[in-house]
N, C-alpha and C positions, 0 to 999 in steps of 0.2 A: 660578545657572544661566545660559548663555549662550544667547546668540540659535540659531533652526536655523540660520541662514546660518552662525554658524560651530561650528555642532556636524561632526564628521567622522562617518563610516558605520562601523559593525561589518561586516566581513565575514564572514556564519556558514557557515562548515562544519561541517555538523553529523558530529560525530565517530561518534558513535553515541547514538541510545535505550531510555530501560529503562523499566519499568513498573513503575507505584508500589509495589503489591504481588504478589508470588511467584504469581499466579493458577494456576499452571501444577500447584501442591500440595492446590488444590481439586478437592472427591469429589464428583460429583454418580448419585445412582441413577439409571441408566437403563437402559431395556429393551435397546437397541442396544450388538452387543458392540464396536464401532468408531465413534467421532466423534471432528470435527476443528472446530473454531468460528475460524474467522476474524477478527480486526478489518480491515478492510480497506483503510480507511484511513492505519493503520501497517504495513500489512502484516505483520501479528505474529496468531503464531498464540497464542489465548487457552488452550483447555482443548484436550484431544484423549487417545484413548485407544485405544491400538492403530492409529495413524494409518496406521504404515509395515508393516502386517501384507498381504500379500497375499492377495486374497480377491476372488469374485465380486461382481462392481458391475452384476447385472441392466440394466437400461435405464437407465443411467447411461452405459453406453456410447454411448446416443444421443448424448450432448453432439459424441461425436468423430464420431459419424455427419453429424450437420449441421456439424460444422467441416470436413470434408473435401469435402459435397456442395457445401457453397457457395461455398467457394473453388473451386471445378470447374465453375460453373453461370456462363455469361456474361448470362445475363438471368433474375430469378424469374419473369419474367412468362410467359416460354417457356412452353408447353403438351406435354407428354408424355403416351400412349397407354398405359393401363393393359393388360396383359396377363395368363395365368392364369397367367403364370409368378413376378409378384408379388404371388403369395397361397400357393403349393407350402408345406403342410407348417403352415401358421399355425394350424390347426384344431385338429390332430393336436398341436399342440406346447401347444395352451391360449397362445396368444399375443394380448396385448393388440392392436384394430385399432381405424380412425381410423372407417373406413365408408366406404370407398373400392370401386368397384365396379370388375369387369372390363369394360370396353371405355372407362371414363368417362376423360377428357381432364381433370385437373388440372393448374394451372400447377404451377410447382417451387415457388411460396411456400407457395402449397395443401400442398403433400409438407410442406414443413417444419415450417408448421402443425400440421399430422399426425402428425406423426414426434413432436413436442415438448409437445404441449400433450394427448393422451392415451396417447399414447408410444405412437403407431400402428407396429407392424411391416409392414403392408401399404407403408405410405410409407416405410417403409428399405427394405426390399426393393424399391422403383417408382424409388427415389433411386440405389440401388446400382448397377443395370442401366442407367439410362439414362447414368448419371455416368460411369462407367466401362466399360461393355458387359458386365459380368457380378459377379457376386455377389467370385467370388473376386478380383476385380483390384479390384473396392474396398474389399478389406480388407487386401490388400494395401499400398493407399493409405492406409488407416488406420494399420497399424504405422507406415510409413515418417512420416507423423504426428506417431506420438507418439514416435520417436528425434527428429526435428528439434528435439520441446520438450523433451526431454532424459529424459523417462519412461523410465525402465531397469527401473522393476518394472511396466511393464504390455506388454500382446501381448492381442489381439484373434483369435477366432476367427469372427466374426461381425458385421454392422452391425445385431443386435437386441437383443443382452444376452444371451439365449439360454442357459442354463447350458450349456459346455463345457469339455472338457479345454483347459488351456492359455489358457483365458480369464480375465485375472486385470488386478486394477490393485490400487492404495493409495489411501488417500481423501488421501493429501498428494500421490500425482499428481494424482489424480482433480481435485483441489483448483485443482492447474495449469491442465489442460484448463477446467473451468470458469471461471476468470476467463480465460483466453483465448477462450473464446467470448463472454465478455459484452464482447469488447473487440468484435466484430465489430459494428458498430451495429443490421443487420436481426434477428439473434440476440437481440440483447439486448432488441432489441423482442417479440420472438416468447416470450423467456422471462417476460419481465413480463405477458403477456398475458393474462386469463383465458376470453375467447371465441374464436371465428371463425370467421366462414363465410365456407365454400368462393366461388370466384369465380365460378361457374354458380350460386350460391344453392342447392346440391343441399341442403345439411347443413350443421351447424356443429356446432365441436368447442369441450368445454370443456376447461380447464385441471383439472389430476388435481388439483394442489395447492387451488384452486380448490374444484373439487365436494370435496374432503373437510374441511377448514376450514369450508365451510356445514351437509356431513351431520351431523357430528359438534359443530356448533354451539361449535366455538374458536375464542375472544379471539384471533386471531393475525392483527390488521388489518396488524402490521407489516411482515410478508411481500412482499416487493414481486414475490416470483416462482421458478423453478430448477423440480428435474425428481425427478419421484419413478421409482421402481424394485422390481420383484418377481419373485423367483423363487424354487425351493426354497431350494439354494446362498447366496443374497446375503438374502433373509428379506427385513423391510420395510427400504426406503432411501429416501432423501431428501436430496436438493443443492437448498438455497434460498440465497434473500441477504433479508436484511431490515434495515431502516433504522428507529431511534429513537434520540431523546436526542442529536443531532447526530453519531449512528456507525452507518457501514455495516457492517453484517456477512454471512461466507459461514456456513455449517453445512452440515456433510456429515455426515451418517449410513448406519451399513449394519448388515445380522443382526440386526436386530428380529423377533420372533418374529412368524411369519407368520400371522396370522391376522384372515380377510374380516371380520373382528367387529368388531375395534380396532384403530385406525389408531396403533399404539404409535410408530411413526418421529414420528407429530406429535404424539403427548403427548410424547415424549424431546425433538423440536424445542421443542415448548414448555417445557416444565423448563430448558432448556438458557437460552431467550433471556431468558424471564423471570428465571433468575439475574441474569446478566450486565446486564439492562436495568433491573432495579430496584438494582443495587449499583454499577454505573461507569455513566459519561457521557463525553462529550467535551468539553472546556472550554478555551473561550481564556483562556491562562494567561498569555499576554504580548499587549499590542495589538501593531500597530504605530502605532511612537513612540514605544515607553517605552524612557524613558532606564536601560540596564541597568547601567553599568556608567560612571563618572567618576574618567577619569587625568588626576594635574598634569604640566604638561610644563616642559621645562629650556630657556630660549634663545629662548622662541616667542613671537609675537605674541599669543594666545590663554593666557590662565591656566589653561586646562583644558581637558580633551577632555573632550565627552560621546557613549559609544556607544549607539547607538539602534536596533532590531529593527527592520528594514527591511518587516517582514509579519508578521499575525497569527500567533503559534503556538498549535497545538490542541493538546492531549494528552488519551491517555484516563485516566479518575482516576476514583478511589472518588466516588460519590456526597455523601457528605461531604464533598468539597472544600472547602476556602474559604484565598481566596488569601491570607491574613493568613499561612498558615503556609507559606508560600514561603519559602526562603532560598538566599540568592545568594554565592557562595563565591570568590573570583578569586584565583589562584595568577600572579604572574607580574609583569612589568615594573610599579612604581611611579609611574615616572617617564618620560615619554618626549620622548626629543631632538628637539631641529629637524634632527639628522644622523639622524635615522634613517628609515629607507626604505623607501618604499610597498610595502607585502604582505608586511609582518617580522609573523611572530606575538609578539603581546606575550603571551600567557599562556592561559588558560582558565576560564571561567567556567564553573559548575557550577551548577546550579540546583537545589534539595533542595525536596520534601514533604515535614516531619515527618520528615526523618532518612533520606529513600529518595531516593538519585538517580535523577532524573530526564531529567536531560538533561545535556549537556557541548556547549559552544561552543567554538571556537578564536576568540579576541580576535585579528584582525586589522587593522593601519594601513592606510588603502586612501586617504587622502589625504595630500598632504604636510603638514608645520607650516613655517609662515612665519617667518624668522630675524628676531627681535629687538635688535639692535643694544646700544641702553641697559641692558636686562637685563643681556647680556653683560656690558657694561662694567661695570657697577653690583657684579654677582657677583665681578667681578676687579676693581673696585674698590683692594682691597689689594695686590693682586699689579702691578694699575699702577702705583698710588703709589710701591712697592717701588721698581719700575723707574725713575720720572721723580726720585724723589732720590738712587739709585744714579749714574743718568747724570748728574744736576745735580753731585752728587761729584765727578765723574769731567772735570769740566767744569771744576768750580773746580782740583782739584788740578792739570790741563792748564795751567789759566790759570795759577796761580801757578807753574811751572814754568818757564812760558815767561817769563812778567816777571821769574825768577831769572835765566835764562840771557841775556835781555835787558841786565839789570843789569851782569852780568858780562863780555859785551861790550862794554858801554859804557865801563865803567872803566878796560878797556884800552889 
């Protein structure tokens, strides 16, 4: 083994990743006629089942409600005028509210609050209005939205879920939208949240996810937050992200049979996570530093190159892991020149579990090798030699020609 000083660097381009095993051919029973499960970290979608099915996503739509007020909203802390015009129709509809009154002055974080954490309709309608100056041009705002993130199977009729004609998404847009808002920092604050109260101290609102994980008394500490949804059409739904075992995960569900009794979206979330979180983990499978891979070189100051993982890599892996069954597979250059030239692929490395690739490196030279002189010569050795008694021949029979022709002038 050589010193790091003269170890060179792997350049990884990671060609592509796969996963240990086929997860994708796992059945799990569940109430919910649509789920998508997340890793999110690889951004690879685990289980899913009737993902790209278009279908009512109740108060799911919210996500895209607060992704469009707030990018419209120049300060949360503004203060907007509740009107009787956002509350028209909430009663009559059976629509979930935050407890927002007519005339009371919340700020717009207030709304958000509201809107997110018990999926207030009172504050999508107070966000719509003030945002936009009316109902319809902020949903207007909402399509044009969800064409920017490239959403082709979804169209809003609404900023409350509201079952309507033409109101439709997929939980693999749906999917989109969600980690797009958890990209927004105050969102994602708001999504993780499970209380809040208002900035007057009128009330405070809980998290839906929240108060049902406590009623119904579920093991589901991992949850770190997202947004639940009800209506006839869309049944019980549920968009969280929850973290264990070193992996983030989304979970979208939708069409859980609706009923105030049992919370069936979070027994389906629970079945779902408890698979997935007692059978994989995330595991640093390489440090960095480890030496992965050691090429001899031709000509070079250094007898060998060592490539070395520039950073930790994680992968998600069965629970049974254990890194003994690692195997490392390299197709490509044996040998490498001192002529050869910085950012030439030399090959590819493979990295196997137990016979399932895992991952594929492109082996790149990313520093030069220093010309060794004596090697050279040593290597051609023969091939000098060859040459210096050739020419030493070549020398004598010179000589002796000329001391003939010499002679032979002389004698004349």
């Amino acid at each position: 083994m050589i010193s790091l000083k003269k170890r060179y660097v792997i350049l990884f381009l990671f060609s592509f990743f796969c996963y240990l095993f086929p997860v994708y051919a796992i059945h799990l029973e569940t109430y919910s006629k649509n789920v998508l499960l997340y890793n999110l970290d690889e951004d690879k979608v685990l289980y899913e089942k009737e993902a790209d099915e278009k279908i009512a996503i109740a108060s799911l739509t919210k996500l895209m409600t607060a992704v469009v007020a707030i990018e419209h909203i120049s300060s949360l802390d503004e203060k907007v005028k509740l009107t009787v015009k956002d509350f028209e129709g909430l009663v009559e509809a059976n629509a979930a509210v935050a407890g927002f009154k007519v005339g009371q002055k919340p700020t717009y974080r207030d709304l958000l609050y509201g809107l997110l954490l018990p999926s207030g309709a009172d504050a999508a309608l107070a966000l719509a209005r003030n945002v936009a100056g009316s109902r319809e041009n902020f949903v207007k705002k909402m399509n044009e939205k969800a064409k920017e993130l490239g959403l082709e199977n979804t169209h809003f009729v609404n900023e409350t879920g509201l079952d309507a004609n033409e109101h439709y998404s997929t939980l693999k847009e749906v999917a989109v939208l969600f980690k797009y808002a958890l990209k927004n920092p105050e969102l994602n604050k708001i999504l993780k949240s499970s209380t809040y109260t208002m900035s007057d101290g009128s009330f405070t609102v809980r998290s839906s996810i929240s108060k049902n994980i406590t009623r119904y008394s579920l093991d589901m500490d991992y949850i770190l937050g997202g947004k639940t949804g009800t209506t006839d059409q869309a049944g019980l739904c549920l968009a969280s992200i929850a973290f264990k075992n070193g992996t983030n995960y989304m979970l979208i569900t939708a069409r859980a049979p609706y009923d105030k009794k049992a919370p069936y979206n979070f027994y389906d979330a629970k079945t779902i996570y408890d698979y997935f979180m007692t059978n994989y983990k995330t595991e640093k499978i390489i440090e960095k530093g480890n030496t992965l891979l050691t090429l001899d070189t031709k000509f070079a100051k250094e007898d060998k190159i060592d490539f070395y993982a520039k950073e930790d890599i994680l992968k998600y892996v069965p629970s049974s892991y254990d890194k003994k069954d690692l195997v490392y597979n390299y197709e490509g250059l044996d040998t490498v020149s001192y002529k050869t030239k910085v950012g030439t692929k030399l090959g590819i490395l493979e990295i196997k579990y137990k016979n399932e690739l895992i991952m594929k490196l492109d082996i790149v030279l990313e520093s030069p090798l220093q010309f060794h002189w004596m090697k050279y010569l040593k290597a051609h050795s023969f091939f000098l030699l060859s040459i210096v008694v050739f020419v030493f021949f070549l020398i004598l029979i010179f000589l002796r020609k000329h001391r003939r022709k010499k002679r032979r002038k002389h004698k004349k």
